[in-house]
TIMAR-156339 format. One record per atom (N, C-alpha, C): residue in one letter; z, y, x. Coordinates in steps of 0.2 Angstrom, whole numbers, padded with zeros to 4 digits, always signed. Atoms other than C-alpha are relative to their C-alpha. Layout:
N
aZYX
...
This chain:
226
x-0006+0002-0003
x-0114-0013+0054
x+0006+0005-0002
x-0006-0003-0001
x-0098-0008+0049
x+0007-0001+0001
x-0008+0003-0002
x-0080-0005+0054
x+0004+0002-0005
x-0001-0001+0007
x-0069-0007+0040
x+0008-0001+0001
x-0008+0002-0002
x-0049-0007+0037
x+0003-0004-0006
x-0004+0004+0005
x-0040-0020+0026
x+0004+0006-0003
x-0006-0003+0002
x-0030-0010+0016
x+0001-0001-0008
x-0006+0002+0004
x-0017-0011+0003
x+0003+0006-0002
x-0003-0006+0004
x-0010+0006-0001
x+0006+0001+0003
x-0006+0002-0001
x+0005+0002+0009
x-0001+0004+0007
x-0001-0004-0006
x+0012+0010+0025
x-0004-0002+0004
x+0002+0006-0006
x+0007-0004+0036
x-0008+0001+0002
x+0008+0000+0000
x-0011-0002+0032
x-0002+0009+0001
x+0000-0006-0001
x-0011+0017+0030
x+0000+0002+0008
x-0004-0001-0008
x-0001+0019+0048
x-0006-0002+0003
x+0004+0005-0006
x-0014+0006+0055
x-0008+0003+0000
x+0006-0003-0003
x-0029+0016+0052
x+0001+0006+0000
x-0001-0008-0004
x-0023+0033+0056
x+0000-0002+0009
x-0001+0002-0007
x-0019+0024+0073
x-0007-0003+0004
x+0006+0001-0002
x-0037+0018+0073
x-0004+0007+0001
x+0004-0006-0001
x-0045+0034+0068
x+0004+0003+0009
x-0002-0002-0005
x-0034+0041+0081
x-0003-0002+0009
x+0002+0005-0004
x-0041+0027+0096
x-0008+0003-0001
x+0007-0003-0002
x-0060+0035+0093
x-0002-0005-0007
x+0005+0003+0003
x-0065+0021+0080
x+0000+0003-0006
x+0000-0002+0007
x-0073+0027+0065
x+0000-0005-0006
x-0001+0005+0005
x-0069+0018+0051
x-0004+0003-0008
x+0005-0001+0005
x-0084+0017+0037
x+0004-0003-0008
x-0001+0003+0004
x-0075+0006+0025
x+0007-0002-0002
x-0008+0001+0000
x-0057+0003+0017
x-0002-0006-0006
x+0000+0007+0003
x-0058-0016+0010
x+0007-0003-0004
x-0008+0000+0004
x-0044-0018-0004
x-0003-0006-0004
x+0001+0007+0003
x-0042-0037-0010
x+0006+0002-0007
x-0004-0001+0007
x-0037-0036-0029
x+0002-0007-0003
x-0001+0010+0002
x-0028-0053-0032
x+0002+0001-0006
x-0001+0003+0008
x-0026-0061-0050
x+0008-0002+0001
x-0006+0002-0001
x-0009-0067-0041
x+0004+0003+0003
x-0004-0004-0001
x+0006-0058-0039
x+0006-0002+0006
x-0006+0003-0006
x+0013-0070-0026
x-0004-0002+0004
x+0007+0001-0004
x-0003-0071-0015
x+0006+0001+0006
x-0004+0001-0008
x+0005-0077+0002
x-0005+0006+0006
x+0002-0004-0006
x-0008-0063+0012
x-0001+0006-0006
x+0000-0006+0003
x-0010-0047-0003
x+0004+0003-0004
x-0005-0003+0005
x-0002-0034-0010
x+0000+0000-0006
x+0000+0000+0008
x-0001-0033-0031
x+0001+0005-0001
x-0004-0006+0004
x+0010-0020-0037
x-0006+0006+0001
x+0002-0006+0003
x-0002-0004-0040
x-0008+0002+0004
x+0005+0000-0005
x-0018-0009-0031
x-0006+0005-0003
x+0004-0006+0005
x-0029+0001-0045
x+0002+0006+0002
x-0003-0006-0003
x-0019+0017-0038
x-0003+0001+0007
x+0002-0003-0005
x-0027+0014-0021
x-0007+0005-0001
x+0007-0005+0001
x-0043+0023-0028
x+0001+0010+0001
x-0001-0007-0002
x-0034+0040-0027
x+0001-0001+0008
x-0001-0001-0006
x-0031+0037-0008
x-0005-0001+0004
x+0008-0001-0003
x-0047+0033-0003
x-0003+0004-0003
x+0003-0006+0001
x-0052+0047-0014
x+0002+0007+0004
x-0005-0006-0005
x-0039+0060-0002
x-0002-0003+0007
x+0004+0004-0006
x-0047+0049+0015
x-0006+0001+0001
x+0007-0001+0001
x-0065+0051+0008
x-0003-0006+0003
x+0003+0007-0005
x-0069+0033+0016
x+0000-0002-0008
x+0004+0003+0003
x-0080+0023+0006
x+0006-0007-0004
x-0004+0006+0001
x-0068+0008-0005
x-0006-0004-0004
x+0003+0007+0001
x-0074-0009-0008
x+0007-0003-0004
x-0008+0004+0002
x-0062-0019-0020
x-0002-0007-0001
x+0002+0007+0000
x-0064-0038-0018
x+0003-0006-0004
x-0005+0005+0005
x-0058-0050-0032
x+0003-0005-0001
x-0003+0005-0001
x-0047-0064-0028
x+0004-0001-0005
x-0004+0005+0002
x-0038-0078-0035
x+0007+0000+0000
x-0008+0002-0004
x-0023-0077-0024
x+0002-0006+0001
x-0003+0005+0000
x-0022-0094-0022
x-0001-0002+0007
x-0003+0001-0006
x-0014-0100-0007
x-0007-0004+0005
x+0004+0001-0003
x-0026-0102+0007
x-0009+0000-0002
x+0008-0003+0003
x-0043-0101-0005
x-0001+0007+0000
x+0001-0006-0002
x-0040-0083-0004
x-0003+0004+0007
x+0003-0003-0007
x-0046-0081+0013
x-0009-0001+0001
x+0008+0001+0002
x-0064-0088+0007
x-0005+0008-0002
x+0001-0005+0001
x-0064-0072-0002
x-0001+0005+0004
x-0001-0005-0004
x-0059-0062+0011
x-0008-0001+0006
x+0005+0001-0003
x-0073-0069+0022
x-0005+0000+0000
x+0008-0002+0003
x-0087-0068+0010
x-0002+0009-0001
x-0002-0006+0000
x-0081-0050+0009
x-0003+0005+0005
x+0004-0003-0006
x-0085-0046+0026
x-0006-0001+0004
x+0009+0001+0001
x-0100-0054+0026
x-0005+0004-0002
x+0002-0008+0005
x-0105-0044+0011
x-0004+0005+0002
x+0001-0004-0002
x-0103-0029+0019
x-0001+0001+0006
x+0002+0001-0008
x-0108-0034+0037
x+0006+0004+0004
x-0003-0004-0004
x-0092-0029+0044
x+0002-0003+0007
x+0001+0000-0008
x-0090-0029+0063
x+0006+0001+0005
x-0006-0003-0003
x-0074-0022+0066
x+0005-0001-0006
x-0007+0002+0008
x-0056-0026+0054
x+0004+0002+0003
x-0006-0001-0003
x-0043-0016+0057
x+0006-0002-0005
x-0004+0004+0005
x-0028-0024+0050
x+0007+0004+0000
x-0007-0002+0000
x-0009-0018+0045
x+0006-0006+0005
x-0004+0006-0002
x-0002-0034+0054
x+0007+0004+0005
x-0005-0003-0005
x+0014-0030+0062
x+0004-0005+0001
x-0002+0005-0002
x+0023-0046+0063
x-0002-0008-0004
x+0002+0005+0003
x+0018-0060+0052
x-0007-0006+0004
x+0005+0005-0005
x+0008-0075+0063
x-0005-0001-0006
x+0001+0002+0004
x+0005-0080+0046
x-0008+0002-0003
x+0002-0007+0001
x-0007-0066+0040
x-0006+0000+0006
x+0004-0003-0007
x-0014-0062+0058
x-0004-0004+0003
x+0006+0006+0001
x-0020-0078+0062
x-0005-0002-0003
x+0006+0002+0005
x-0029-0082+0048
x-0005+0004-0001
x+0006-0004+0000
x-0038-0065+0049
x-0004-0002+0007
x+0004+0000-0007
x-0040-0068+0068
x-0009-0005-0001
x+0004+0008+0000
x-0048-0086+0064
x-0008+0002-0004
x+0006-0002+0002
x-0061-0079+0051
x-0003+0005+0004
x+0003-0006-0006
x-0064-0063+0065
x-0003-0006+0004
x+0004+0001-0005
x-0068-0074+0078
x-0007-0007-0004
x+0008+0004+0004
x-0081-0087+0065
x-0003+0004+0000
x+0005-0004-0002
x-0090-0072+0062
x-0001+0005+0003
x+0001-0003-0004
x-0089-0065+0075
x+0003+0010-0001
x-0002-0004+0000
x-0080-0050+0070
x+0008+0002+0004
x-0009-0002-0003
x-0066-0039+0081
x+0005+0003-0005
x-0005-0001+0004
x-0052-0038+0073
x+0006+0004+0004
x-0006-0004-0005
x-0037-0026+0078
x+0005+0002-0005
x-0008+0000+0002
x-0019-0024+0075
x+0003+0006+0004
x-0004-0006-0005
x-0013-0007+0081
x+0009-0001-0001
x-0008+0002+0003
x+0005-0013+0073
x+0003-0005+0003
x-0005+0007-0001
x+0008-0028+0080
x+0005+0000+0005
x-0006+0000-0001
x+0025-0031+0084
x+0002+0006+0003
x-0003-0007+0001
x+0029-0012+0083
x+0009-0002-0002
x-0004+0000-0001
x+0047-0009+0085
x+0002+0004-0008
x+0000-0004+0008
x+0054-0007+0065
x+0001+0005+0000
x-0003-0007+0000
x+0065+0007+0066
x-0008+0006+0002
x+0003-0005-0003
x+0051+0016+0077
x-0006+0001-0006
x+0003+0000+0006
x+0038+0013+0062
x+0003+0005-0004
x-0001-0005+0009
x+0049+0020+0048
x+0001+0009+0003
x-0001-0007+0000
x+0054+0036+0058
x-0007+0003+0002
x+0005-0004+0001
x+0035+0039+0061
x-0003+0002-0006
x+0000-0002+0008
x+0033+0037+0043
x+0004+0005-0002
x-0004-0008+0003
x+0048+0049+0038
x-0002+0005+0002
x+0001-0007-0004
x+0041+0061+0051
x-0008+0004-0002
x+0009-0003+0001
x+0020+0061+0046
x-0002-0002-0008
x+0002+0003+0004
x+0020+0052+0030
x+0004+0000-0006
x-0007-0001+0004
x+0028+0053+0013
x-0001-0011-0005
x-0001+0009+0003
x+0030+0033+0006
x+0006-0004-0005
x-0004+0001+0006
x+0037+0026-0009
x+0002-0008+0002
x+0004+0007-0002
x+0043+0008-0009
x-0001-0004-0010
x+0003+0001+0008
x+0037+0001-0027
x+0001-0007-0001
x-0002+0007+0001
x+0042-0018-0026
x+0007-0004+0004
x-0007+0003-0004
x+0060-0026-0020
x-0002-0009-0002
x+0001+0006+0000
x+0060-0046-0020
x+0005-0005+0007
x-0005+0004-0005
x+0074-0050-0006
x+0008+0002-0001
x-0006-0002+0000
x+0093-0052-0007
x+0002+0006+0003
x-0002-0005-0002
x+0102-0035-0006
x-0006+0006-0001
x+0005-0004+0002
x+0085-0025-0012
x+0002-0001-0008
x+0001+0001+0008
x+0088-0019-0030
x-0003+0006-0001
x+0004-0006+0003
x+0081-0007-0042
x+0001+0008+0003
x+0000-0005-0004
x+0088+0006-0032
x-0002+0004+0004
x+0006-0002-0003
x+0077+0006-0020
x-0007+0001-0002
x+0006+0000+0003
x+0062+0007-0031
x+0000+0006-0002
x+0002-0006+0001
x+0052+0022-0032
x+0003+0005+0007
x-0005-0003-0005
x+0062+0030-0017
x-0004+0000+0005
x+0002-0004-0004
x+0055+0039-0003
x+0004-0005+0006
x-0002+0002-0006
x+0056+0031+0014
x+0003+0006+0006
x-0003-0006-0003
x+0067+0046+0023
x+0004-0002+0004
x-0005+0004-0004
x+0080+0044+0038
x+0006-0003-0006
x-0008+0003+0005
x+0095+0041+0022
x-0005-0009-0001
x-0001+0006+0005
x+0084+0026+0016
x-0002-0003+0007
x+0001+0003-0008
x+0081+0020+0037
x+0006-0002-0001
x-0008+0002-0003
x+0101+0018+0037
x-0001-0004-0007
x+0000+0007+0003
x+0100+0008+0021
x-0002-0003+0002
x+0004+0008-0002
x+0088-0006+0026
x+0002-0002+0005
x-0003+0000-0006
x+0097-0004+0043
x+0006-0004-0003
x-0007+0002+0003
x+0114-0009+0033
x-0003-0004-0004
x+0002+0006+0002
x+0103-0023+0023
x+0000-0003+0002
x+0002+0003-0007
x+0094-0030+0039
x+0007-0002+0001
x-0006+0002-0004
x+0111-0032+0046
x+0005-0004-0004
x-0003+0006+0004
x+0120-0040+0031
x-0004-0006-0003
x+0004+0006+0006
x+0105-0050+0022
x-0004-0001+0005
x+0005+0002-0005
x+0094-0052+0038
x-0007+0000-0002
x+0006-0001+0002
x+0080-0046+0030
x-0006+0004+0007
x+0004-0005-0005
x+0063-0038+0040
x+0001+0006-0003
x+0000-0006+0003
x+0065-0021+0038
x-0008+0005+0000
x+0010-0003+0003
x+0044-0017+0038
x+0000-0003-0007
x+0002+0005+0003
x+0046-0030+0025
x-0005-0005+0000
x+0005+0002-0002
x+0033-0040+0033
x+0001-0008-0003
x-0002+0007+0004
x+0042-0059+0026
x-0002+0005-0008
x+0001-0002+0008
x+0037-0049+0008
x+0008+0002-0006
x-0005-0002+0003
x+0054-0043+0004
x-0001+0006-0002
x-0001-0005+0003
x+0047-0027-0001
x-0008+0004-0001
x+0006-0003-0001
x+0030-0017-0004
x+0003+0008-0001
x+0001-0006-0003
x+0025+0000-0002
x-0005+0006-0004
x+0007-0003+0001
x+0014+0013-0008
x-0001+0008+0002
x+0000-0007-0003
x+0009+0030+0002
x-0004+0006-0003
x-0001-0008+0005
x+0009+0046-0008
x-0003+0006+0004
x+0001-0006-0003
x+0004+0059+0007
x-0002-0003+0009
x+0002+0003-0010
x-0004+0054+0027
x-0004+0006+0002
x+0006-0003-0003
x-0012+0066+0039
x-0006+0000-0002
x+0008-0001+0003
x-0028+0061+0035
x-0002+0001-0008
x-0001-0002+0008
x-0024+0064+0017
x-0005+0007-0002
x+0001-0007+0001
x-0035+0078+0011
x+0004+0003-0004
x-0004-0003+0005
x-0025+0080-0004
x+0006-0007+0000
x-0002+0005+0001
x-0009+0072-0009
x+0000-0003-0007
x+0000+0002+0008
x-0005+0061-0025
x+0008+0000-0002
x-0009-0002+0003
x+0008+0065-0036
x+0001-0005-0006
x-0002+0008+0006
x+0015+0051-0049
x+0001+0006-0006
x+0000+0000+0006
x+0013+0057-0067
x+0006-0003-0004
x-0004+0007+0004
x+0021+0041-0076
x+0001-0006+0007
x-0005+0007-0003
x+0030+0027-0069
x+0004-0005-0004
x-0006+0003+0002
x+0039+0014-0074
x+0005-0005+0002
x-0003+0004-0004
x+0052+0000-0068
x+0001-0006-0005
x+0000+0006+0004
x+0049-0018-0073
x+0004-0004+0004
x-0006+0004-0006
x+0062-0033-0067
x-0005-0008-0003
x+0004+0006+0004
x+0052-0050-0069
x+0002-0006+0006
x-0005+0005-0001
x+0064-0065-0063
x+0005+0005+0009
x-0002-0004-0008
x+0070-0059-0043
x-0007+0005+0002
x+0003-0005-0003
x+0056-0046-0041
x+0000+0006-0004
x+0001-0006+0005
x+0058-0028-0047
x-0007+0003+0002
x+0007-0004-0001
x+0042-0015-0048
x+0002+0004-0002
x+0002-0009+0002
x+0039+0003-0049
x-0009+0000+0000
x+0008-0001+0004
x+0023+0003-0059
x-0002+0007+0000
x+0003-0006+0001
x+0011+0017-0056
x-0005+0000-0004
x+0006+0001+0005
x+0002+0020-0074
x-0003+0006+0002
x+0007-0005+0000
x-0004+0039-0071
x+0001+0002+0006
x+0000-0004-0006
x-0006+0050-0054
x-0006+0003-0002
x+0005-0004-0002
x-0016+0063-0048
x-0001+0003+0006
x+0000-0002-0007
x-0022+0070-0032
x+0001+0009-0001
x-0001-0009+0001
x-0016+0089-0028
x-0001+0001+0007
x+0001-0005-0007
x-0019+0102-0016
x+0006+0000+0005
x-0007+0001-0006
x-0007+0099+0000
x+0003+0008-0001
x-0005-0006-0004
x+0006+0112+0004
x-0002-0001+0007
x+0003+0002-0008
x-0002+0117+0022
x+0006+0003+0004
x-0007-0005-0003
x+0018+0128+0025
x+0004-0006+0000
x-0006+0007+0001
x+0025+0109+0022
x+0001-0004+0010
């Protein structure tokens, strides 16, 4: 039997199982769906090969699961997944999308697995200031009015809270980007043994979505004076 966390490499997912470890559960497994499709209505894309450093700095077991992305058949995967590896417990990133949370609930409750959302409907603002304060976080993908290449690669820090604050408010965007106006990808967390440092990068534009591509990284020795 194991308890296992969806994860994506993104805050949402990161955050969501530091709040588990935190809650007493141990979590044996980090379940990272690698989609063929870069518009996959429920997975992350942009730099999913890079979560290997992060579950290497975590030391939790990763599993990576190979989907299609295709809308709704992707959750087939996801469920033979947890089968698979007899998982029991699914901690999830969910913080607002029904979309998403439902769909996982509904395969949780067929196999009888608990499923949990330490996120859901967390107050934005209060998210990103726990992230500026414990975590270091990139955002690596734009895809909504008022998100440009200028945000990409950039440090989620109070200065980049007052922008999304000033997007949100002109463009009515989510500011977790939960509607998929933006991804993420986490550089340094508490339970990070070591953190990862970007190498190479680059910035690709491909029709309204920009990316911050992680080609090299490496994990390094924390600063413990930080």
């Amino acid at each position: 039997m194991n308890s296992a966390c969806l994860f994506s490499g993104g805050k949402d997912s990161a955050l969501a199982l530091h709040r588990a470890i935190e809650q007493g559960i141990k979590i044996d497994l980090l379940l990272t769906m690698k989609s063929k499709n870069q518009f996959s209505y429920m997975f992350h894309y942009p730099n999913i090969e890079t979560t290997r450093l992060q579950a290497e700095a975590l030391g939790i077991k990763q599993v990576f699961v190979e989907t299609k992305g295709i809308k709704e058949e992707e959750l087939a995967d996801l469920e033979r997944a947890l089968l698979e590896n007899n998982v029991k417990v699914l901690v999830t990133g969910a913080v607002a999308s029904t979309y998403q949370k439902d769909r996982i609930e509904a395969i949780g409750k067929k196999l009888g697995i608990d499923v949990i959302s330490p996120l859901w409907h967390i107050e934005p603002v209060k998210e990103l200031k726990e992230l500026t304060e414990n975590f270091e976080v990139i955002i690596t993908q734009v895809s909504a009015e008022g998100l440009d290449e200028t945000f990409l690669g950039k440090r989620i820090d109070s200065e980049m809270i007052e922008r999304l604050k000033a997007v949100s408010k002109k463009h009515g965007i989510n500011m977790l980007f939960e509607g998929g106006e933006a991804e993420t990808f986490v550089l340094d967390a508490p339970l990070f043994k070591k953190r990862i440092v970007i190498d190479q990068a680059k910035m690709v534009r491909e029709g309204q979505i920009g990316r911050y591509l992680i080609n090299r990284a490496h994990p390094e020795e924390k600063n413990r004076d930080r």
